[in-house]
N, C-alpha and C positions, 0 to 999 in steps of 0.2 A: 479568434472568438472563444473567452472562455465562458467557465459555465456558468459565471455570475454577470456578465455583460448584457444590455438590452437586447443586443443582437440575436443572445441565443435565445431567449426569453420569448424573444418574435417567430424564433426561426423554429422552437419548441411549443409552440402554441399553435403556429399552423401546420407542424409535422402531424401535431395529438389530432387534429378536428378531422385531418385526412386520415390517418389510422382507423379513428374508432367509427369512422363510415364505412369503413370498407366490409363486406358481409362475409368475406371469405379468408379464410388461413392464407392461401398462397397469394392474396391481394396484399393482405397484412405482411406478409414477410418481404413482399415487393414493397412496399411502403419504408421500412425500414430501410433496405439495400440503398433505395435511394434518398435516403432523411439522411447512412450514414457518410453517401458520397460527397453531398450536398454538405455535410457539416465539415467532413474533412478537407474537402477544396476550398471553403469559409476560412476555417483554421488556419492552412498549411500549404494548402495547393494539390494539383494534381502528378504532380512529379512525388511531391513524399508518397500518395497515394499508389500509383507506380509502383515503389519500391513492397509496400505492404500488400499489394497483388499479387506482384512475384512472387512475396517468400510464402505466402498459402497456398500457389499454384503445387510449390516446393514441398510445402506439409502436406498437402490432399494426395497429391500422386506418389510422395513415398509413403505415406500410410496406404493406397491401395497397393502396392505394391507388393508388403510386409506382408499384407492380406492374403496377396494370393502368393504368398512364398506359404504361407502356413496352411491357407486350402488345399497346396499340394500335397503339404504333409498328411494332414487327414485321411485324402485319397490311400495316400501309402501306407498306413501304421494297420490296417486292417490285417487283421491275422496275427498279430506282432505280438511276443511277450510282454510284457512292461518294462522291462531292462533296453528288449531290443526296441521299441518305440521309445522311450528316454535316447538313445544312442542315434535314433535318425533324427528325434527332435532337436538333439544340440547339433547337429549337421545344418539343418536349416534356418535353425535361431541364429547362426553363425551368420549365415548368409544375409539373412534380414539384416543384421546387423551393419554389415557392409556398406547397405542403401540409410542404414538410419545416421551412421558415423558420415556420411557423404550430404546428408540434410543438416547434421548438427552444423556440419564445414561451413556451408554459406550461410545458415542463417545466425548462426551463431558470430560467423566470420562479420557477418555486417555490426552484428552488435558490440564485436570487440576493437574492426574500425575503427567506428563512433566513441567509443571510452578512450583509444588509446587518440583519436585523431584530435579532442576534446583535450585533454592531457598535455600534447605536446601544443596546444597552440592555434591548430590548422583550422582556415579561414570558412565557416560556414559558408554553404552554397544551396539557391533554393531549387536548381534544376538538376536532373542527371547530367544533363552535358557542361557542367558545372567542375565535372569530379574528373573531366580528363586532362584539367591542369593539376601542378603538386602543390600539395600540402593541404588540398582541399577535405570538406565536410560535409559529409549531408545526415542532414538527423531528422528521420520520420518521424509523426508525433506517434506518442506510445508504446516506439520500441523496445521500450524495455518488457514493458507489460504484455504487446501480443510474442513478443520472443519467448518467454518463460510459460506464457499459457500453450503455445506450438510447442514447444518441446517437451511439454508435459504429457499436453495432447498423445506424439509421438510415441514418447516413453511408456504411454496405458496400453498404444496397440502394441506395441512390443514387449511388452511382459504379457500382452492379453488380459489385461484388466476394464479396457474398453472395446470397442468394434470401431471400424475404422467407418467415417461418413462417407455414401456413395454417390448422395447430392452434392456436388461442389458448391451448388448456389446457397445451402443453406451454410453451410463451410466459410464463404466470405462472408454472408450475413451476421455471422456471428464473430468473426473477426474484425470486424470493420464498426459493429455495433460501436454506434456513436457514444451514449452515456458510458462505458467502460477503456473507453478507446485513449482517455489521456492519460491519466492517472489510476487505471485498474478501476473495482477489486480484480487478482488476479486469476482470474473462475477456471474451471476445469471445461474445454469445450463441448466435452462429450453431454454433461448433464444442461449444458445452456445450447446446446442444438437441440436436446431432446424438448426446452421448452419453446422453442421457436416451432416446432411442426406443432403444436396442441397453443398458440396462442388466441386466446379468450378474447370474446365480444366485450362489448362495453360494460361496463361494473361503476355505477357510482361510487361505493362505498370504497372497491379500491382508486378510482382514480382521485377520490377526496382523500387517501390514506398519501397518496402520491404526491398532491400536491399538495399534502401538509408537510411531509419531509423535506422537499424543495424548498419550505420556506423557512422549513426549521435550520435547512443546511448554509440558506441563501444570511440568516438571522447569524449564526456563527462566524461566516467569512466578511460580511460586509458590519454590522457593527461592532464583533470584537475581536477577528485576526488583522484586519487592515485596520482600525484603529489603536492596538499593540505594536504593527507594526513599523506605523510614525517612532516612539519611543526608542523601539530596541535597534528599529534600523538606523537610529541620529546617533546610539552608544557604542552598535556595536562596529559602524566605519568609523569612529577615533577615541577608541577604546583610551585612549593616555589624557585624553579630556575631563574623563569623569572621574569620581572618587569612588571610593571601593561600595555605599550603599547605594550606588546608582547602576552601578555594574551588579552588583549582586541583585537588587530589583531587576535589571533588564535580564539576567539570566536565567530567574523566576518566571518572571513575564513572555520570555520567548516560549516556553514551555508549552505557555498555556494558548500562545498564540499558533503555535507549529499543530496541539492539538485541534484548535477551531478552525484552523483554515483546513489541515487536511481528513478531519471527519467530517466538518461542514463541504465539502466536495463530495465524500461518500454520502452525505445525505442528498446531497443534490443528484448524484449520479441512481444511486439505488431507488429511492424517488421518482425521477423519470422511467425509470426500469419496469417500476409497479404499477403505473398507470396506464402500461403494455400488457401486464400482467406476465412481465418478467421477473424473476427473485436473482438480483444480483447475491454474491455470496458478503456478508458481515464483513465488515474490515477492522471495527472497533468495538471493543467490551465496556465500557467505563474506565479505561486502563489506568489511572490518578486516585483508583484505590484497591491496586494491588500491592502485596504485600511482598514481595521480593522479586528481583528482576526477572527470575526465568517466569513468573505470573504474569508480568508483564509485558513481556513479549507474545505472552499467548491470548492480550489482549487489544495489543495494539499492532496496526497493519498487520491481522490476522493471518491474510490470504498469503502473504508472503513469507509469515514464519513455516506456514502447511505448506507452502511450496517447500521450501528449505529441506522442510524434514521429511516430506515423502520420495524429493528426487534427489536429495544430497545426504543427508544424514541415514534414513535407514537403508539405503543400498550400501553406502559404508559400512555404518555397523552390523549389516546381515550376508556382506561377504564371506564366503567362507575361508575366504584366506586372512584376514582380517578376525573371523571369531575365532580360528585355528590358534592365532597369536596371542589372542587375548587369552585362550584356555593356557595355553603355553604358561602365559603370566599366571595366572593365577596359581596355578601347579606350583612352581616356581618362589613366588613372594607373597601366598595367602589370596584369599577372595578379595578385598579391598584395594590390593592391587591392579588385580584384572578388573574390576569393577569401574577404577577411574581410568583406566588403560580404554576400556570401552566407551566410557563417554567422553572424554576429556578430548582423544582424538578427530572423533567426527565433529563435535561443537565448537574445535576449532577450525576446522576446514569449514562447515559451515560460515562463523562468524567472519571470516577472511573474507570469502565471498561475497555477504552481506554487505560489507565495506566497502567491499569491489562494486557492487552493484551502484550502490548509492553513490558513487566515487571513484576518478582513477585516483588521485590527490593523497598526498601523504598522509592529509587531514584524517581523509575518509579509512584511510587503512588503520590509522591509530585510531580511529572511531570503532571501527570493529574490534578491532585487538584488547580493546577498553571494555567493550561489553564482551567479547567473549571470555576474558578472564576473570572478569566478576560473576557469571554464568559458571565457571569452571570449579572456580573458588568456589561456590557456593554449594555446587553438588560436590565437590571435596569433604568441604567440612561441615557436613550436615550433623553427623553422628556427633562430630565435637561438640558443635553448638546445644545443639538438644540436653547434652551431657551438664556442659554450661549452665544454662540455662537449667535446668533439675537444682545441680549445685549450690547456686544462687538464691532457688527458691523463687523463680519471675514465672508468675503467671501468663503465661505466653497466649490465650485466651482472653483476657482482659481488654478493655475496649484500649485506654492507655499505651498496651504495650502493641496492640495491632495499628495507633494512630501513630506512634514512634516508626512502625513497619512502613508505612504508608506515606509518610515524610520522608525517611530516610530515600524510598525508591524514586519519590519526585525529586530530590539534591540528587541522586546518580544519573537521573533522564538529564537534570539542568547541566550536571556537570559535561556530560555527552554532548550536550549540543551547543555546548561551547568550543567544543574540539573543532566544530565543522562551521560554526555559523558566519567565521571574519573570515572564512576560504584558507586558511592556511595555518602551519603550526604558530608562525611568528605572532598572529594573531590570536591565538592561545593562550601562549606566552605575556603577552602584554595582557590580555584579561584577567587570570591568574596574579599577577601580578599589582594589579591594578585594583583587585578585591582588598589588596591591604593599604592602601594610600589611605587618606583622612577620608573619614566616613559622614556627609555634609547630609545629614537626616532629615534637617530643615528644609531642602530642596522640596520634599513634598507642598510645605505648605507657603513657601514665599514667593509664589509666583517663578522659580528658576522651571519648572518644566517647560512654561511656554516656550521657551528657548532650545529644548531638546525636542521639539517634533511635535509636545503632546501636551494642550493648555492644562488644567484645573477640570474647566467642565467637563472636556472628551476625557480624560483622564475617569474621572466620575461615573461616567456613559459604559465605561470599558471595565470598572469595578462592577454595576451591575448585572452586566452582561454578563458576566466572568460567573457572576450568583446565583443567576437563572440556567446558564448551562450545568453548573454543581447540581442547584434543583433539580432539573430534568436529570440527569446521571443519577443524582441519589434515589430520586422516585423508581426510576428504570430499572434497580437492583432486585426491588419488591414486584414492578408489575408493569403491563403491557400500557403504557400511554397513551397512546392514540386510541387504541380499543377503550379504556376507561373512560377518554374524553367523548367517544361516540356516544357514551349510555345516558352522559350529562344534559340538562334542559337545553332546548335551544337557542335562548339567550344566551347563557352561560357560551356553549359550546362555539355560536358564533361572536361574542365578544373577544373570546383566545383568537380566534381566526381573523378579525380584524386589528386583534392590536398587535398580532403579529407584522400584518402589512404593513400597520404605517410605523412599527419599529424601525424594520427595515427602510422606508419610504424615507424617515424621518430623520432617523441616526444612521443608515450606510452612508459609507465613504465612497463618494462619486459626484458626478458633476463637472463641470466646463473647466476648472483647475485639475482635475484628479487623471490621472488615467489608471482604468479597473488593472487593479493585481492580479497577476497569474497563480493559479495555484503551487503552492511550495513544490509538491512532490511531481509534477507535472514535469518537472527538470529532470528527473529519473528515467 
């Protein structure tokens, strides 16, 4: 059941009528529990569900656990200098740690399973008593997402930057929570438990705010990721078919298809979230007009770069045996050395990771390696380029030189997701490749797309789309959308509202030939 399928559409319609009746918080949050049971037996079944029970039973009970390692300390530090309570607290921060390196084991352990069992081959299976033959697979839907949110989870009560939850039930509610459950965003549990005990009665204005996002989200993935993806997916399984401005079109094209299908899912998901008067966390900024990759990363799949850099990069670089080295450097070969010694390190173990996540595959690893050295590079030679650039005399301010920035970063996203989008490097390879064969530019207009997936008119359908999403992005830079469309007449206001419908009604891709597309990152 995905999130653009009738199914869910049904199955989200009468979740919402049962919610916003219900008169009480803990009615509401039983509502949910079982909307998100209900959705993931729909989905996946009750066996994947299973496995995601366990591993929160596995996060709830070592976060109380941590809990009460450090309530003991408490008890004890009384009386104590600050030296000697520093000295008992790394005694029992030790100890926590113990039970937290024993929670990473399994639930980590499952997720590395599933990458490496994916990897080599092994034969998906929909039940636990599936996995006690070999070579087998089970992959719960979301694990990637509640894995990273659990460990994050974890990681707060153990630095004590969060408090551990002492309701379990509201613990799986909010891990099991259906709209975030496929594909992220990948929220912090502590602040979306806090909004499940304080969840809000009924609100028109936000549940119309709600289900304008759904359809703003539902508008992206059905009439212009799945109608993109006719096109890129006919070039990019026989990539030695096309000529080089067909590949280079389809490589363009994906871009913009990987962008609507996977914001148009966060709108769908965040959307449902608001009409609960939940605030899922932002996944996407307008990212197609930032000006260099490390901006662009802090505009697209948000939640996953602030993962990165709160439990992987600044614990790196705020080691002290790690700043110890880096001052080392610096002493040593100047500041600019320890400088790039300091970042250069962690945003590669980061970017590695990244790779890793998205992928065991060779693809996925040169995928990473790809943007973290252009990330690396770029905080390198920052000082040169500026330098440059003074030299030159280029007004680096200028609209010109910032739409050359803003290009140049959409050919590096395209060239990225051509690394990964034929599965393989050989697939690469031949695209590359294939960029310079006879460039047949004509194709557009003599009728040859029909032939590759995508007529003239869907073709046309798919250009607009592509102009009304730019729209709304461009608008969105200057100002709140949906709040400016409320203040509008009410023709006005409901004209948008119904031509939104029957866009989608009229142009999604669906129907008794079609079977609905999954969401891209939902594979994750």
């Amino acid at each position: 059941m995905t999130y653009n399928s009738l199914q869910f559409i049904l199955f989200f319609a009468i979740f919402l009528i049962l919610y916003l009746l219900m008169p009480r918080v803990r009615l509401r949050q039983t509502v949910i529990l079982v909307g998100n049971v209900v959705f993931y037996k729909l989905a996946s079944g009750f066996n994947m569900l299973a496995v995601l029970v366990g591993t929160s039973l596995v996060i709830y009970v070592t976060g109380r656990i941590i809990e009460h390692i450090y309530a003991d300390y408490e008890t004890k530090k009384e009386g104590l200098n600050p030296k000697e309570a520093a000295a008992l607290f790394a005694g029992y921060k030790k100890h926590a740690k113990k039970f937290l390196l024993l929670a990473f084991l399994v639930i980590l352990g499952i997720l590395l399973y599933v990458k490496i069992g994916k990897l080599l081959g092994f034969k998906e299976v929909g039940r636990i008593t599936g996995l006690l033959k070999p070579k087998r697979v089970l992959i719960p839907l979301g694990l990637s997402y509640y894995t990273f949110s659990g460990i994050g989870y974890l990681l707060d009560i153990y630095w004590k930057k969060a408090k551990c939850e002492h309701d379990y039930f509201k613990l799986l509610v909010c891990m099991t929570y259906f709209p975030h459950i496929v594909q992220g965003p990948i929220g912090r549990y502590d602040k979306l438990m806090k909004q499940f005990g304080e969840l809000p009665g009924f609100s028109y204005e936000r549940v119309c705010f709600g289900c304008q996002r759904m359809l703003w989200g539902l508008f992206k993935k059905m009439v212009v990721a799945d109608r993109l993806a006719l096109f890129t997916g006919a070039v990019f399984a026989a990539p030695a078919q096309f000529a080089g401005f067909e590949i280079f079109l389809a490589a363009l094209l994906c871009t913009v298809e990987l962008y609507a299908d996977f914001s148009g899912c966060m709108d769908i998901v965040i959307g449902a979230a608001e009409t609960m008067g939940v605030t899922l966390d932002e996944n996407f900024r307008r990212p197609f007009f930032s000006k260099s990759a490390a901006e662009f990363w802090r505009r697209w799949h948000i939640t996953l770069g602030t993962w990165f850099k709160d439990y992987v990069y600044m614990p790196i670089a705020m080691s002290p045996r790690f700043m110890k080295k880096a001052v080392n450097i610096r002493k040593k070969r100047g500041n600019r050395a320890g400088q790039i010694f300091s970042s250069a390190i962690p945003l590669a173990i980061v970017w590695l990771l990244t790779g890793l996540w998205h992928g065991t595959g060779a693809d996925y690893v040169a995928w990473g390696c790809y943007w973290g050295t252009i990330i690396i590079l770029a905080t390198i030679l920052a000082p040169d380029f500026k330098k440059l650039t003074e030299r030159l005399h280029i007004n680096t301010e200028s609209f010109g030189f910032q739409l050359f920035r803003m290009t140049r970063t959409l050919l590096l996203f395209a060239v990225g997701r051509m690394l990964t989008v034929t599965g393989s490097l050989t697939g690469f390879a031949q695209l590359v490749s294939g960029l310079f064969k006879e460039h047949r530019v004509w194709t557009l207009f003599d009728g040859s797309l029909d032939g590759h997936g995508l007529d003239y008119k869907n073709f046309c359908v798919a250009v607009v789309g592509i102009l009304l999403i730019w729209i709304s992005d461009m608008l969105g830079e200057h100002m709140r959308i949906r709040e400016t469309l409320a203040k509008q007449p009410l023709p006005l206001r409901w004209f948008v509202y119904y031509g939104g419908i029957v866009l989608v009604l009229i142009f999604g891709m669906y129907g008794a030939a079609f079977d609905a597309s999954s969401f891209v990152y939902g594979g994750f």
